[in-house]
C-alpha positions in Angstrom: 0.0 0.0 0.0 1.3 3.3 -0.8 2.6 5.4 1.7 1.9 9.3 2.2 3.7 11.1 4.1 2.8 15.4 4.5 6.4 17.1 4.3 5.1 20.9 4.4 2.3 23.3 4.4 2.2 27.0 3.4 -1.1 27.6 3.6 0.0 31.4 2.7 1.3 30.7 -0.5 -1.2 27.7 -1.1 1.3 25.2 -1.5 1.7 21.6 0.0 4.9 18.8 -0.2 4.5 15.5 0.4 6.4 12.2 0.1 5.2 9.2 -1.9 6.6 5.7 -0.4 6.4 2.1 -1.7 5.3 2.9 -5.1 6.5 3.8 -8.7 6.7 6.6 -11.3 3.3 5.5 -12.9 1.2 5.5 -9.8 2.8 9.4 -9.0 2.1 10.4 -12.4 -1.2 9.0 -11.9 -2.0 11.3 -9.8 -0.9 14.2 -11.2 -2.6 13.5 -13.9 -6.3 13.2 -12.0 -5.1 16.5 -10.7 -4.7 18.6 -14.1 -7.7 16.7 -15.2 -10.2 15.9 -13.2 -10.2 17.9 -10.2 -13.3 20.0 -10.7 -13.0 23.8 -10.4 -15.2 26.9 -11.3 -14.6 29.1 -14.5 -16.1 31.5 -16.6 -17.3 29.9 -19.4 -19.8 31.9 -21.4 -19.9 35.9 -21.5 -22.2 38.0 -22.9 -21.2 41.9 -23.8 -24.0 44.0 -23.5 -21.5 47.3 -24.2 -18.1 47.6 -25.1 -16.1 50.8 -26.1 -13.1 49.8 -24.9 -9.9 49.3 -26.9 -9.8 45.5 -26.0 -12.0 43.7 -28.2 -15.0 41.4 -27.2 -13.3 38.2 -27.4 -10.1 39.4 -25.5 -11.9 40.5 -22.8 -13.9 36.7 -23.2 -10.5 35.2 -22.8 -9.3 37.3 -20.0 -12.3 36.5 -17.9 -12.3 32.9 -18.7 -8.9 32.3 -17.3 -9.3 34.3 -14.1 -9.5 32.0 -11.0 -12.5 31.9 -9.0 -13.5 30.3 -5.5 -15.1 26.9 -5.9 -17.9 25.5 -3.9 -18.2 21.9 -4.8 -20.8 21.3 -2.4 -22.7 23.6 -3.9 -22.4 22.8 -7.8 -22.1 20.1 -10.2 -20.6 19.5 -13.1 -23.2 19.9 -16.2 -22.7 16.6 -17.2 -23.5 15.4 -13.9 -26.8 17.7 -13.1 -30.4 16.9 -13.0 -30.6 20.1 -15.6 -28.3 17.6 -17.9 -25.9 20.6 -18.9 -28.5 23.2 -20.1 -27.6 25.3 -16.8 -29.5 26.0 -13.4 -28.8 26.9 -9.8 -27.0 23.9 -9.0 -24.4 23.9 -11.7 -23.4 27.7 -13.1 -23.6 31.0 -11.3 -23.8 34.5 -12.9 -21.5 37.5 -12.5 -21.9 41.2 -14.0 -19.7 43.7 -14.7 -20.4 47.3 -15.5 -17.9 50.2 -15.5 -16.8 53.2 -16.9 -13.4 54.7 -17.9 -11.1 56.6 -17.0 -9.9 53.8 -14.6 -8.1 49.9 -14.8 -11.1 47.9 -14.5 -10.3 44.9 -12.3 -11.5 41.8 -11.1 -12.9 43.2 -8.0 -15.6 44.9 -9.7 -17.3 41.3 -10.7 -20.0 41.0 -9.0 -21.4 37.2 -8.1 -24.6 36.2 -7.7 -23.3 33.6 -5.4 -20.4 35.2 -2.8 -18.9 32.0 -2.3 -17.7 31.8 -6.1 -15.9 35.2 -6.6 -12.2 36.1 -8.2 -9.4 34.2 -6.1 -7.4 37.5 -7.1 -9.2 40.5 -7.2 -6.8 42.9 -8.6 -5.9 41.3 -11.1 -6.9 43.5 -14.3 -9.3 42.9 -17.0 -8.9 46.2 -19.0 -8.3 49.8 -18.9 -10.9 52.0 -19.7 -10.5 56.1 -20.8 -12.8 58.5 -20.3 -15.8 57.9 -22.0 -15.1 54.5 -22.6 -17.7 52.2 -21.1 -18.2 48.4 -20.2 -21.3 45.8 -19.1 -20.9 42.0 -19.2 -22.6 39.4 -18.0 -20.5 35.9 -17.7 -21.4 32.5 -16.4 -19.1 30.2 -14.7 -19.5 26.6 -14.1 -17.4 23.5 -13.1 -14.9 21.9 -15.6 -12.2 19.7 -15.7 -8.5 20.2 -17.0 -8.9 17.5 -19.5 -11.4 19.9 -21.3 -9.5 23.2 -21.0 -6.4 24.7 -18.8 -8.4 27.2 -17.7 -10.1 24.5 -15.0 -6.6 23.6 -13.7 -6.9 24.1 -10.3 -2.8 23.6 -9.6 0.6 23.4 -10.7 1.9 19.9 -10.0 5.5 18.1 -10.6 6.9 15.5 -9.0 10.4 13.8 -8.2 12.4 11.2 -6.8 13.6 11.9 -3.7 17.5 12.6 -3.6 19.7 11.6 -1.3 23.0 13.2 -0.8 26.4 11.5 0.3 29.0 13.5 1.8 32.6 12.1 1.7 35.8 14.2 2.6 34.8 17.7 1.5 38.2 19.5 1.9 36.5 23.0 1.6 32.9 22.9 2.8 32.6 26.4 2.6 32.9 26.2 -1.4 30.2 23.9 -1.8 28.3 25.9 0.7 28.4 29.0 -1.9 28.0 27.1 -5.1 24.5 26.0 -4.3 21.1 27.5 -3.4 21.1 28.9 0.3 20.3 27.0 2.9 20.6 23.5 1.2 24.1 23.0 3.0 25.4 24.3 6.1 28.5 23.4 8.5 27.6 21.2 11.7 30.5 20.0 14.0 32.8 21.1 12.1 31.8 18.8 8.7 29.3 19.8 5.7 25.6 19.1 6.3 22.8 19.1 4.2 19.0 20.6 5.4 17.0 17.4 4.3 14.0 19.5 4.2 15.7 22.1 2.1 17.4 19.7 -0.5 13.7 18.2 -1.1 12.7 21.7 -2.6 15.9 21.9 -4.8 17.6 21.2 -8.2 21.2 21.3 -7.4 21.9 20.4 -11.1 25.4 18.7 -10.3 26.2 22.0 -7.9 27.6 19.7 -5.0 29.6 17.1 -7.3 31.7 20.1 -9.0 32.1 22.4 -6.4 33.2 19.1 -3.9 35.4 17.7 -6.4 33.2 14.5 -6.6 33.3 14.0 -2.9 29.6 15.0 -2.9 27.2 13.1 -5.0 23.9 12.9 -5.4 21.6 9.1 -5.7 17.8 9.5 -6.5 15.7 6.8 -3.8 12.9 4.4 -4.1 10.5 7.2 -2.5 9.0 10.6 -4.7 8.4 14.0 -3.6 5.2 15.5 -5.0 5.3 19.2 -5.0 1.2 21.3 -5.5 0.7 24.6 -5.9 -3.1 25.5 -5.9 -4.1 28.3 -8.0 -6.2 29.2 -5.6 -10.0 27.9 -6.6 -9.6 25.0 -3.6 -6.7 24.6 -1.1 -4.2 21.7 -1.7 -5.5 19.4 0.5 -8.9 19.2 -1.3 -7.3 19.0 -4.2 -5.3 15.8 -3.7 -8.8 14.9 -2.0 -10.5 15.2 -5.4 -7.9 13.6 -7.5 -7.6 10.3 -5.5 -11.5 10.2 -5.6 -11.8 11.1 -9.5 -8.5 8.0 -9.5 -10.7 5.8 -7.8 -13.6 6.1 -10.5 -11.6 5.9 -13.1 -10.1 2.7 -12.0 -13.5 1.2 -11.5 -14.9 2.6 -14.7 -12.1 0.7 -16.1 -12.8 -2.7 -14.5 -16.6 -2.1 -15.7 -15.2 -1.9 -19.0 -12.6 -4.5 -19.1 -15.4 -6.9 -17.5 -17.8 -5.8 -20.6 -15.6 -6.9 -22.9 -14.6 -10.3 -21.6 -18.1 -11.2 -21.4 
């Protein structure tokens, strides 16, 4: 059974590391697959421009909106293949926001307003498009669940993975150099002898830093165990992420047993 161990949480930056044990590249990439592409999120998906005098035209401002990230209640909404609407769009699996402004001014995502205030931008200044004076805008856009598989803009994380190095230390005549050579922090003197920050090293790509600077008496080996490294964008934290992923794994799995049981028979 695989093993998962939690190696560290920013929950300011939105970013979680964790170790992988008793397993292989294929099960990791697994699930870093399931997260680009099935991990449901919220995203604009239709807009409709009631008024538009600004320099940008229609279907730039479109794409703009569609990538911005919103908040995602998934207890809330469905995808549209999955509602009792069957994808023609209600209450339980699209929300409307409206936008109207005028110039002069940077109009940014702030100014969206959401019938729902749990779905919302997950960075409100980010900006959609500047206005001069005169110039005027009104929108109204609907955002709905989607998967990655269907476009990037439903990504709901950047994800990478690695096995996890390990570093041998033999006799380092001038710990000091290696110490310079490579990212702060990853090395650091202890009794006297060259250390390395286990935790540190996990986050780094010392790209044959050590070996050179050591004269080969540093060297890096890659273990048995991978280091899994997700970076929400900011529609769920990573946790419910990687929640969602090993759930839309699971169905996968069995939808693929259904089918392989189909066939046989």
């Amino acid at each position: 059974m695989v093993e998962i161990e939690v190696v560290k949480v920013d929950k300011k930056k939105n970013k979680l590391t964790i170790m992988l044990k008793k397993t292989d590249a294929a099960f990791v990439n697994s699930v870093r697959r399931a997260i680009l592409e099935n991990v449901p999120t919220m995203a604009i998906e239709d807009v409709e421009l009631r008024k538009n005098t600004a320099v940008l035209y229609d279907e730039v401002v479109a794409h703009r909106l569609g990538l911005l990230p919103l908040t995602t209640d998934l207890e809330s909404y469905n995808l549209p293949t999955k509602c009792k609407c069957n994808g023609e769009g209600c209450a339980s699996c699209q929300v409307k926001l409206t936008l109207e402004a005028e110039g002069p001014g940077i109009v940014t995502a702030s100014e969206l307003k959401s019938k729902d205030p749990k779905v919302k931008p997950v960075f409100p200044e980010t900006p959609i498009v500047k206005l001069l004076k005169g110039q005027k805008i009104e929108l109204e856009a609907t955002a709905m669940l989607g998967t990655g598989n269907v476009h990037s803009k439903w990504n709901p994380a950047h994800v990478l993975y690695k096995h996890k190095p390990v570093v041998k230390i033999g006799n380092v005549k001038e710990p000091y150099r290696v110490i310079e050579a490579c990212p702060p922090g990853v090395f650091e003197i202890k009794n006297g002898k060259l250390a390395v920050n286990e935790e540190k090293l996990l986050t780094t790509d010392l790209a044959g830093l050590a070996e050179e600077a050591s004269n080969g008496e540093v060297t890096m080996e890659k273990s048995d165990d991978f280091v899994m490294f997700i970076e929400s964008f900011g529609q769920l934290d990573c946790k419910e992420i990687l929640e969602q992923a090993v759930k839309a794994l699971d169905e996968n799995l069995e939808e693929f047993e259904k089918l392989l049981k189909e066939t046989k028979e």
